[in-house]
C-alpha positions in Angstrom: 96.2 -40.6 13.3 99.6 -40.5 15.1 98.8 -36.3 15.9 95.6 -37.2 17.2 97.1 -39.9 19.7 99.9 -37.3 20.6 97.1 -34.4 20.7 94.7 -36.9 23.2 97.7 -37.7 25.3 98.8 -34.6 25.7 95.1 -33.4 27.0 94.9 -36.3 29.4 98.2 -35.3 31.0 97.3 -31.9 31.4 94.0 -32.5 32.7 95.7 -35.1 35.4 98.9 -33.3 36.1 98.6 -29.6 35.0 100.2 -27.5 32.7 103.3 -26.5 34.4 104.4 -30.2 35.4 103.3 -31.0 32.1 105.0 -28.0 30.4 108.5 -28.5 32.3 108.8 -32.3 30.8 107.1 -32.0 27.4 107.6 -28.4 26.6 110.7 -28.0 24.6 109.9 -30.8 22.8 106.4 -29.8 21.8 107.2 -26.4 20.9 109.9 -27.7 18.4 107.7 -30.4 17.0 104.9 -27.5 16.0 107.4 -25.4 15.1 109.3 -27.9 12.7 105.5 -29.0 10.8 104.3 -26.0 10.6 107.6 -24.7 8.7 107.7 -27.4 6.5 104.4 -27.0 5.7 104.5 -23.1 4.7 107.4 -24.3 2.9 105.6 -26.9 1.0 102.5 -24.5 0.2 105.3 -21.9 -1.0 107.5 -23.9 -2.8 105.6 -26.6 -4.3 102.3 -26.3 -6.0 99.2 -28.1 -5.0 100.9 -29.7 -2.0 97.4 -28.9 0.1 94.6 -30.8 0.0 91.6 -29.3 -1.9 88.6 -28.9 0.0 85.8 -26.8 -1.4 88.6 -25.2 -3.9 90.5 -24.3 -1.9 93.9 -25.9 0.0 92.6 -25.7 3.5 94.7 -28.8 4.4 98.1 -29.5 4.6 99.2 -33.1 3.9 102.6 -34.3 4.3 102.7 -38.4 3.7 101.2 -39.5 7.0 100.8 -35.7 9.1 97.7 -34.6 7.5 95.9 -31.8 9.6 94.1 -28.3 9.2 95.9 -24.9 10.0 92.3 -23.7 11.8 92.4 -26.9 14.0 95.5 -26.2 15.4 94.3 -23.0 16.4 91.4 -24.2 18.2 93.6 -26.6 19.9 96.0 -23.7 21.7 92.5 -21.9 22.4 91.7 -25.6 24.5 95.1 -25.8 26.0 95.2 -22.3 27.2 91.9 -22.2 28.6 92.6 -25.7 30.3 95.6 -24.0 32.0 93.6 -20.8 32.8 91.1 -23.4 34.1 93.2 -25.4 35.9 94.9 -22.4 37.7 91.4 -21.3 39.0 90.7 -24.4 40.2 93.9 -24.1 42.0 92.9 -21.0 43.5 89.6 -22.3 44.4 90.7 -25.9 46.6 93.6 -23.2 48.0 90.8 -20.5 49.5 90.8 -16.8 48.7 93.8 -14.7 49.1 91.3 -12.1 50.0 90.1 -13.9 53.3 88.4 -10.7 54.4 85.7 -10.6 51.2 83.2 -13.3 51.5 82.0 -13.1 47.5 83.5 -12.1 44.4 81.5 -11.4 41.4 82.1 -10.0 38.2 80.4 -7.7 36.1 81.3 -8.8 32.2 80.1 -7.8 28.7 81.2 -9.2 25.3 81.3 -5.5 23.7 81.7 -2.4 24.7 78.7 0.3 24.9 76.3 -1.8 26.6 75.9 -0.8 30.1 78.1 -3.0 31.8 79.7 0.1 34.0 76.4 1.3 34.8 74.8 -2.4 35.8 78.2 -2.5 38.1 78.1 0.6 39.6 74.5 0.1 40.3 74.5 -3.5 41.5 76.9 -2.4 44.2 74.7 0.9 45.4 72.0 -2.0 45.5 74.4 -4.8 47.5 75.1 -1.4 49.8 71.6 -0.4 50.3 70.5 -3.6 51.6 73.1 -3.1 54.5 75.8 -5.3 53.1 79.5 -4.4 52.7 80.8 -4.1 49.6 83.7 -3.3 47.2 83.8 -2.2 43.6 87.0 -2.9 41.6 87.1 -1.0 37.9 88.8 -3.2 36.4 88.3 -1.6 32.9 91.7 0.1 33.1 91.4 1.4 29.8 87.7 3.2 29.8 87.4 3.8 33.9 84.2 5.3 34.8 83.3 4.2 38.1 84.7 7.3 39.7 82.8 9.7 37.6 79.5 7.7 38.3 80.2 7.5 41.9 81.2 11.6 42.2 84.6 10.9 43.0 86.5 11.4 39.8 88.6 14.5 41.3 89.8 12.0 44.8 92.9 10.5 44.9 93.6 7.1 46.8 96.0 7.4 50.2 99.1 5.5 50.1 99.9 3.4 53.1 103.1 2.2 53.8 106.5 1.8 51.7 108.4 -0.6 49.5 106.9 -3.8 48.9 104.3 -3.1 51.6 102.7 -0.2 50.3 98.6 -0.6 49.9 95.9 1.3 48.8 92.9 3.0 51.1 90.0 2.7 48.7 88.0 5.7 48.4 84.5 5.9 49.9 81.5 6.7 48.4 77.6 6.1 48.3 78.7 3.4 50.8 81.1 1.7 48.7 84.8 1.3 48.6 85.6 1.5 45.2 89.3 1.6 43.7 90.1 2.7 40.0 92.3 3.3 37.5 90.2 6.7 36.9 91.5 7.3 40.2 95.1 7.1 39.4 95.4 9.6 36.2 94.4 12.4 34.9 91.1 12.8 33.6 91.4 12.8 29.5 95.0 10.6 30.1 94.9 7.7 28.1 96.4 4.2 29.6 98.5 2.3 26.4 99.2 -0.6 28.3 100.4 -4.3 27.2 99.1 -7.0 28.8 101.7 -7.7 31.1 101.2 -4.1 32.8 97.6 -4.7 32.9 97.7 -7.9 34.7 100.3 -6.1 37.1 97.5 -3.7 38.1 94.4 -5.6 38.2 96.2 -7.8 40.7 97.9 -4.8 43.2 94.0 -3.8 43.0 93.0 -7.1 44.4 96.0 -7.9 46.9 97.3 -4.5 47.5 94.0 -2.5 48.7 93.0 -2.4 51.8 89.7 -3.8 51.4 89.0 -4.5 55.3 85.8 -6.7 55.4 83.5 -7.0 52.9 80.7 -9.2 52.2 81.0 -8.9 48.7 83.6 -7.4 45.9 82.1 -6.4 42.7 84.5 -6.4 40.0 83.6 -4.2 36.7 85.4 -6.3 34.3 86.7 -4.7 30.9 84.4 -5.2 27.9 85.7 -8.6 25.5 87.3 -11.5 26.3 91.1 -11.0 27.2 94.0 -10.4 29.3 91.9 -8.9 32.1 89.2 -11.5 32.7 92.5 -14.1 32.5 94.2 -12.6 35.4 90.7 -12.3 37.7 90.2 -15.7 36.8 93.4 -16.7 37.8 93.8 -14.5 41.0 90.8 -15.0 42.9 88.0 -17.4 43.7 85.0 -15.7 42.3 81.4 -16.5 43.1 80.4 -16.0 39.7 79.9 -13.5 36.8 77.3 -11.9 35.5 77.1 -11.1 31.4 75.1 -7.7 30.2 73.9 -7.4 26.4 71.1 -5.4 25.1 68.6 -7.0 22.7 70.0 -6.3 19.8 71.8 -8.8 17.5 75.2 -8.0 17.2 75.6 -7.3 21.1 74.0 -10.9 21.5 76.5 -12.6 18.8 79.4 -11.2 21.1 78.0 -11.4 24.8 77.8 -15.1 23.4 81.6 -15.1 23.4 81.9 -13.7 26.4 79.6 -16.1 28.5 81.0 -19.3 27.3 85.0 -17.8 27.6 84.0 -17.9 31.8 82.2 -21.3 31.3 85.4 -22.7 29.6 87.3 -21.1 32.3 85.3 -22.6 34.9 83.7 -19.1 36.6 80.0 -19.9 37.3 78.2 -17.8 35.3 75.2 -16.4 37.6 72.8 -15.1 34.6 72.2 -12.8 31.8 71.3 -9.3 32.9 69.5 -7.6 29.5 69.9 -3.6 29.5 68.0 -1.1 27.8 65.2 -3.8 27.1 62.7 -0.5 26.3 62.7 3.2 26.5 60.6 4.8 28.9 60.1 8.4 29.0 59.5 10.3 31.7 56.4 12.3 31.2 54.8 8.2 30.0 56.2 6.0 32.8 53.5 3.5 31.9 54.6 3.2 28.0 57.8 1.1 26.9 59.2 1.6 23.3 61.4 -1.4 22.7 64.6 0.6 20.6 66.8 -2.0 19.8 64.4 -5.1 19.7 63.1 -7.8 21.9 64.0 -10.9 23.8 67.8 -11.0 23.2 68.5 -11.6 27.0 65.6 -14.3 27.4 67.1 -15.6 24.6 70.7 -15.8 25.5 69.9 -16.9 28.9 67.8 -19.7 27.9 70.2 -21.1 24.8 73.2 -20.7 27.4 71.0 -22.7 30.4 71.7 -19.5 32.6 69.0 -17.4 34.4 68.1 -14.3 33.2 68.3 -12.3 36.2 67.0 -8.5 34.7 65.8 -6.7 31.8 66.8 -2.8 32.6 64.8 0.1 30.7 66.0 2.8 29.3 65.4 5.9 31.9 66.5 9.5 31.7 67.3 9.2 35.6 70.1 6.8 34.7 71.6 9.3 32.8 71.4 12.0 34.7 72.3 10.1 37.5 75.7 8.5 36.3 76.3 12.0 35.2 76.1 13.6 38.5 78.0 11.2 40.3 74.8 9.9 42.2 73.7 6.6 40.4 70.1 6.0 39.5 69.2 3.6 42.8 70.2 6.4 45.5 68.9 9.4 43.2 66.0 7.8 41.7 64.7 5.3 44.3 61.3 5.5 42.9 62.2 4.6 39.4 61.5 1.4 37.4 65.1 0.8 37.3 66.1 1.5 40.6 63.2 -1.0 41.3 64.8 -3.8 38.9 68.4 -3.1 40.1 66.9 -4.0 43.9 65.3 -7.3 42.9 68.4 -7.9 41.0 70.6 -7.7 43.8 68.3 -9.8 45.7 68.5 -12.6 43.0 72.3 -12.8 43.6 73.5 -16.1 45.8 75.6 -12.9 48.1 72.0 -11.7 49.4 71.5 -14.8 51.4 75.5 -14.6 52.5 75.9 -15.1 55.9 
């Protein structure tokens, strides 16, 4: 009972005062309270025999006279604590305004795996955004798999430097009426990026604050696959509008894209909708037939479990392919095309259509 009144506290103070204030008073007494149980206890388990509490068999709890509580609990406890500071930070940001005061709306493109489409749904969003005469931006902030510059035909351009010392910004490079910034743009083509964290948060915000982004009505932000270090920073950086999560039908894509939408709904990012890709396969020489590969209704499902909309269910088209491929994405090169089509309505779906 005592850990539960200390635990409770400690939640309300955050929640009312913040971390850092928090942090600064409580702290270094915290950190050596943890650390002093959870020694004892590994002790105890390791030095004296049946010192856990059975549960199911097994000695999933510790219990030391009146400190009784479960390794897994504590874990899921620094997970709340973390993403209350995360949260309160974009809060912060939020009741502070944007430190981009030129871009009206920032929204992120987000997947809970890898392999789905996300880069594609991006790149294509923002060639739709474009299209319908807005101005927009496209951050790859997949620093580790950057593809954006390949799919927009720019993968050989390197970014201008203006400026010197602590001044120095970035002109993004044009293309397909974007401005789009990238790691790809950076390195060499088949030059790997072994990064920590620390490095990666570094360059995801001197792509946000140290670009020249000039006015936009909206920045479109192609977000790593998961839920870590990258998706942190953004949240923490910037004021965004919202994110949007792309799966595919199939199970285990669902099981992580899970993850992934209610990581920004503990962070506090609005999340916009559920975008479902490669809902069917529809060849080209049959563009009335649909042949639903990997299953059916994962995105309805996901977007009606989660009380999110489901904004699009892509197909599966050659001209997507061949488009990302040539540098020329499916909406410009394919305007005709079913996907091309859904990409427009989803653009039109977003709240930065009605911007002002």
């Amino acid at each position: 009972m005592p850990v539960t009144v200390v635990i409770l506290i400690g939640l309300f103070a955050i929640q009312r005062f913040g971390t850092h204030r928090v942090g600064a008073l409580f702290g270094p007494v915290v950190i050596v309270w943890f650390v002093s149980i959870a020694a004892l206890g590994l002790c105890l388990v390791v030095l004296i025999p049946h010192v856990g509490i059975a549960v199911s068999g097994s000695r999933r709890w510790l219990g030391v006279s009146w400190i009784r509580f479960q390794p897994s609990e504590l874990a899921k406890l620094a997970v709340l604590l973390f993403a209350a500071d995360v949260r309160k930070a974009n809060e912060k940001v939020q009741d502070q305004g944007s430190p981009l005061p030129l871009v009206k709306q920032v929204i992120a493109v987000g997947a809970g795996k890898g392999g789905v489409g996300k880069s594609t749904v991006a790149v294509n969003l923002a060639c739709a955004l474009a299209a319908s005469g807005l101005r927009v931006g496209l951050l790859d902030a997949d620093i580790y798999g950057p593809n954006a510059p390949t799919m927009l035909g720019v993968a050989d351009q390197t970014p201008q430097v203006r400026g010197s010392g602590n001044e120095q910004v970035l002109t993004p490079i044009e293309s397909c009426g974007i401005a789009m910034v990238s790691m790809g743009l950076l390195i060499d083509a088949h030059q790997p990026v072994i990064w920590r964290g620390p490095m990666l948060n570094g360059i995801i915000r001197q792509f946000l604050y140290q670009v020249e982004w000039g006015e936009r009505d909206v920045l479109v932000v192609d977000l790593p696959p998961g839920t870590g270090d990258a998706q942190l920073s953004l949240a923490q950086a910037v004021p965004m509008a919202g994110v949007i999560i792309v799966t595919t039908p199939q199970m285990v894509s669902l099981q992580d894209a899970r993850r992934g939408l209610a990581m920004f709904q503990q962070l506090g990012v609005p999340v916009l909708g559920v975008v479902e890709n490669m809902s069917a396969f529809v060849p080209p020489d049959a563009p009335d037939k649909r042949y639903e590969l990997f299953g059916r209704g994962g995105g309805s499902q996901l977007a009606s479990e989660s009380e999110v909309p489901l904004l699009a269910q892509l197909p599966m088209e050659l001209a997507v392919v061949q488009g990302g491929d040539a540098g020329r994405p499916a909406v410009l090169s394919a305007p005709d095309s079913a996907t091309a089509a859904a990409f427009r309505d989803l653009a039109q779906r977003l709240p930065v259509a009605t911007a002002p």
